[in-house]
N, C-alpha and C positions, 0 to 999 in steps of 0.2 A: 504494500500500500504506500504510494505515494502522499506525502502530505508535510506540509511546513516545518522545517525544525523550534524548539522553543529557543530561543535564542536572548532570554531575559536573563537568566538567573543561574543556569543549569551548567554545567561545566562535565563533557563527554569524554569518557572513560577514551574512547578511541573514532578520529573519524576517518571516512576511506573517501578520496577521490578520484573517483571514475568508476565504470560498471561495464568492462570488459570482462575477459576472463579473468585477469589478475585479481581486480577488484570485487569479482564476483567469488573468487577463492577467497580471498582476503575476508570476507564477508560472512562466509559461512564456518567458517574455524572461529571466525572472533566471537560470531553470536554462540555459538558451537560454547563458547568459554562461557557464557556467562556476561560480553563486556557491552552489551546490547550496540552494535557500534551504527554509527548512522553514517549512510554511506550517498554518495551526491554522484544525481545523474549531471553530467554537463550537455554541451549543447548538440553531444552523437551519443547518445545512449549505446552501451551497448560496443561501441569502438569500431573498429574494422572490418570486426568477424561479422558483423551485421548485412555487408554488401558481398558476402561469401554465400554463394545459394546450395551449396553442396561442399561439407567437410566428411571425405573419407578418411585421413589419416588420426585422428581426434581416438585414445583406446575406449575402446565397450561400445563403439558404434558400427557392427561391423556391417551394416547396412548403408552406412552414412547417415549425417544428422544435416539437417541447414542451419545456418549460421545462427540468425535469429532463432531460431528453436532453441539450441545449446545455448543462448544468451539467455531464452526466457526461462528456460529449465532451471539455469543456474539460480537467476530471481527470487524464484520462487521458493528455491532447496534454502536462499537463504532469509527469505521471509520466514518461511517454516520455522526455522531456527532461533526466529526475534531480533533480525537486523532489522534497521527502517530506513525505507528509500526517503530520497526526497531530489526534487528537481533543483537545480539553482547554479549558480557559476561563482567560483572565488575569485574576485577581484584583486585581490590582496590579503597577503600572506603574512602578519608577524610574529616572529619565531625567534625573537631576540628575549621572550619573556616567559614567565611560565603561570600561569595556563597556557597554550597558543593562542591566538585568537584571528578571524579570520572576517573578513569586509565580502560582503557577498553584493551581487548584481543590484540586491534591491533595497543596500547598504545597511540591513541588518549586521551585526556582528554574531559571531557564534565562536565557542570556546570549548578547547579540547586539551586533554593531561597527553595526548598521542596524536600522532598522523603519519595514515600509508596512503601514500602517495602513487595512482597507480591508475593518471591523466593517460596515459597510452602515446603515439606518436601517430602523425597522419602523414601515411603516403600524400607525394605531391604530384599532383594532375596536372597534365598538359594544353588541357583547354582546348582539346577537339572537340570539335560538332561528334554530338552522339556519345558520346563520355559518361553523363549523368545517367542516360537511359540502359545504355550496356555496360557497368561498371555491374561483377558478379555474372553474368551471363557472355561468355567470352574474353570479357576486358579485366584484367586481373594487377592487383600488383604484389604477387607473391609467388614466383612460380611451384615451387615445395607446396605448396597449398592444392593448384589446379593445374598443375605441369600433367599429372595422368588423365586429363579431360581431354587429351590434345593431343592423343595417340593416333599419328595418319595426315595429319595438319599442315599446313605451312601456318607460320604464327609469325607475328613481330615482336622485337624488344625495343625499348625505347628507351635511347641513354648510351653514356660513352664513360662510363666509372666503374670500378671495380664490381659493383652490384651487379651492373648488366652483362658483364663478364661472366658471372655468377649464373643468372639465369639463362643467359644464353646455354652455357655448357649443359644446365641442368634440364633444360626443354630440348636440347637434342638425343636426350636418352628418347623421348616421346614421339615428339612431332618429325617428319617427312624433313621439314627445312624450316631452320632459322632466319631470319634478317635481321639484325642488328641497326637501327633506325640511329642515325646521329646525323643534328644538325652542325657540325664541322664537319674538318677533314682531317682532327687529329683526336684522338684517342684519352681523356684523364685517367683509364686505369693502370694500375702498374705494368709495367714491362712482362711480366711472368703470367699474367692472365690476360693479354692481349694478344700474348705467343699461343698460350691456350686455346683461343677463341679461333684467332686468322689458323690455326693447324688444323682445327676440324671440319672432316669433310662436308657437315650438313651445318653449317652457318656461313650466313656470306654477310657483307656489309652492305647498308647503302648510306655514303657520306654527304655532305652537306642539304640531308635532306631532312624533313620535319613530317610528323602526324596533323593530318588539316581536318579528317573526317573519318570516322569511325560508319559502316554499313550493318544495319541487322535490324534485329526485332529482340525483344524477351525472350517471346515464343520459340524463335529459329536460331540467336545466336548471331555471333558476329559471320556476317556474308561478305564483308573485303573494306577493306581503306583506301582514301585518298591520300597520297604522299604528293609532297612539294619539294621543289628542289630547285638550287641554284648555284652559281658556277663556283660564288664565293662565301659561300656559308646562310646560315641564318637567314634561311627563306620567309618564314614568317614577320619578319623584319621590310623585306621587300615588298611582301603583299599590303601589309600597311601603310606603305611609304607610296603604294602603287606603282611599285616593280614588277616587272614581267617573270615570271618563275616558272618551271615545267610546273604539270598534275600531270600524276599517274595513280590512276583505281589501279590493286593489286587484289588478287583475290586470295586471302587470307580466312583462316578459323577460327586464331584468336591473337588477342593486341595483350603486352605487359607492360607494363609502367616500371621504371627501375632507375629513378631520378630523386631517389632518395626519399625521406622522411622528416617531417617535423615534428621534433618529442614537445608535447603542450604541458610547458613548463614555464610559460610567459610568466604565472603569477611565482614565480620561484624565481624570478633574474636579482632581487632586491634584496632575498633574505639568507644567512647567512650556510645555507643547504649547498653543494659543491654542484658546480653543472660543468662540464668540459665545451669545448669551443663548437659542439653542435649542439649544446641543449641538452642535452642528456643527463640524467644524476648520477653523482659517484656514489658509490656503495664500497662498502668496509670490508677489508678481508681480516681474516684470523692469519695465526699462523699454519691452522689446519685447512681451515673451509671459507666459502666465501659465504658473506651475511648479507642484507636488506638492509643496516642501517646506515644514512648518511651523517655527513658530516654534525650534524645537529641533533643532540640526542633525544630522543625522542621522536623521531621523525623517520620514518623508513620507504623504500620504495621497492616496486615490483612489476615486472614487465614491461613495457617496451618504451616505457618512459628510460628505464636503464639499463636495456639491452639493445644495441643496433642489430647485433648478430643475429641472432638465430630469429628471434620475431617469431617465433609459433605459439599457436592456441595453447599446447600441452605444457611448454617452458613458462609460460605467462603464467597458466593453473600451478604449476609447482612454486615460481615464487610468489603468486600470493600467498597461498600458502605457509610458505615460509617466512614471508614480513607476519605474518598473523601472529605465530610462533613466536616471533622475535616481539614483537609486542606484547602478549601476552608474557611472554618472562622479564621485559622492562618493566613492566608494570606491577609484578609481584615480586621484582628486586626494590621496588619503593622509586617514584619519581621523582629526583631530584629538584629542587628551590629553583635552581638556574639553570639555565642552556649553557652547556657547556660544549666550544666546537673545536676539538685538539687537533692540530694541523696534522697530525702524524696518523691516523686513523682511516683516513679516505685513500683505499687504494684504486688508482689511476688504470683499472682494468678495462675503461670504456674509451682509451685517448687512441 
């Protein structure tokens, strides 16, 4: 049940930001403890997995689940449990004191002894015609996710960075043929997965060219793209300026996006929570294991907010999880009077 936090007087054992998988882990171990924790939808309920219409790799689904389904299930498992949704956006984050306390959209303040952190990151779009409509039905940006949808294919990647390096390799176990979509003519991944990419026989490149229009339906899937292109890069640059630039329809089955991610961590640039130079949180290792808590104690994160790497459904459920864990034993080690944030504590695993 969604429904307003009290934000008067009450000071919360634990609160959770965001309601992907992380946070939906996160959610049900906390309530699971006893620490009733209240947890905030933002302005994508639900995260990434939500524009995923078919997850077969997810364990105990050996049917497959959709995206939304496994978001709503999770909900629910932890309604059941005695977490409380609530809608709303954090503006502002201060974490310089204790209680925390937090400036929300509609400038209420609300206060918490904890916070897992667990906003998620959003792939970034390229702005083609037909994007919105087929984004999960074809148009993917994960290929680990929907790389076996595309067994037989010819597909696009779009992007010239190590990621799309990544996906390309991983979508020629599947698909007939690769393209690698970049609007230059030179390459930002590293030398050793560019050798990768140009040596295999079913990827080819197409340089200084750009995504303009995505083809399909829901129902059918992606039926072919319009590509642009131009002699000297940054086609889409041309057509704005009203430059003359090739189109070519190619007939394609599906499009990935591989142009990186932005971890939504805007309300965290100000407070004193460690972010590396993309936004990302650090998180604390042991000298055994690696933990959920950042710089700021009290304050933990989990899934794709501070992990670039791997970005799966199942890695995001385990470290919710695990920040849950980690809070619950901060919290029965007794909460400290002050934030304390030791410069030596945050290991630099995400740089």
């Amino acid at each position: 049940m969604n429904r307003p936090p009290d934000t008067t007087t009450a000071v919360r054992n634990v609160v959770i930001i965001g309601t992907g998988v992380a946070g939906l882990s996160a959610a049900v171990y906390t309530a699971r403890a006893d620490l009733e924790p209240l947890v905030f939808e933002g302005p994508e309920p639900g995260g990434q997995l939500t524009l995923t219409t078919e997850i077969e790799n997810y364990l105990g689904f050996p049917e497959g689940i959709g995206g939304m389904e496994l978001i709503q299930n999770g909900k629910e498992q932890a309604t059941a449990f005695g977490a409380e949704f609530t809608r709303g956006t954090v503006e502002d984050a201060m974490l310089e004191k204790r209680p925390f306390e937090f400036e929300l959209s509609d400038g209420s303040i609300l206060r918490t002894h904890s916070l897992i952190v667990a906003s998620g990151a959003s792939a970034r779009w390229v702005g083609a015609e037909g994007e919105d409509e087929l984004m999960g039905y074809g148009l993917s940006t994960c290929a680990t996710c929907d790389g076996a949808f595309h067994r037989g294919d010819d597909v696009l990647v779009i992007g010239g960075g190590d990621s799309a390096m990544e996906e390309a390799l991983f979508l020629a176990k599947f698909a007939d043929n690769v393209t690698v979509v970049h609007r230059r003519d030179e390459l930002r991944a590293s030398e050793i997965m560019v050798d990768r990419a140009r040596d295999h026989e079913d990827i080819e490149f197409r340089w200084n060219t750009e995504l303009e229009a995505i083809h399909g339906s829901q129902e059918d899937g992606i039926a072919g793209a319009t590509l642009v292109s131009h002699s000297n890069g940054y086609p889409k640059e041309k057509v704005a300026t009203g430059g003359d630039v090739d189109r070519e329809t190619v007939n394609v089955g599906g499009v990935f996006y591989a142009i990186g991610h932005t971890p939504n961590t805007t309300f965290l640039r100000d407070t004193p929570v460690e972010l590396d130079d993309n936004g990302y949180v650090w998180t604390a290792n042991t000298d055994a294991w690696a933990t959920t808590a950042t710089a700021v104690d009290g304050v933990f994160a989990a899934g794709d907010v501070m992990d670039p790497h791997y970005q799966q459904a199942v890695t995001a459920a385990g470290m919710g999880s695990m920040a849950a864990l980690d809070v619950e034993d901060w919290l029965e080690s007794g909460a400290p009077a002050s934030v304390e944030v030791p410069d030596s504590s945050v290991a630099k695993a995400n740089d």
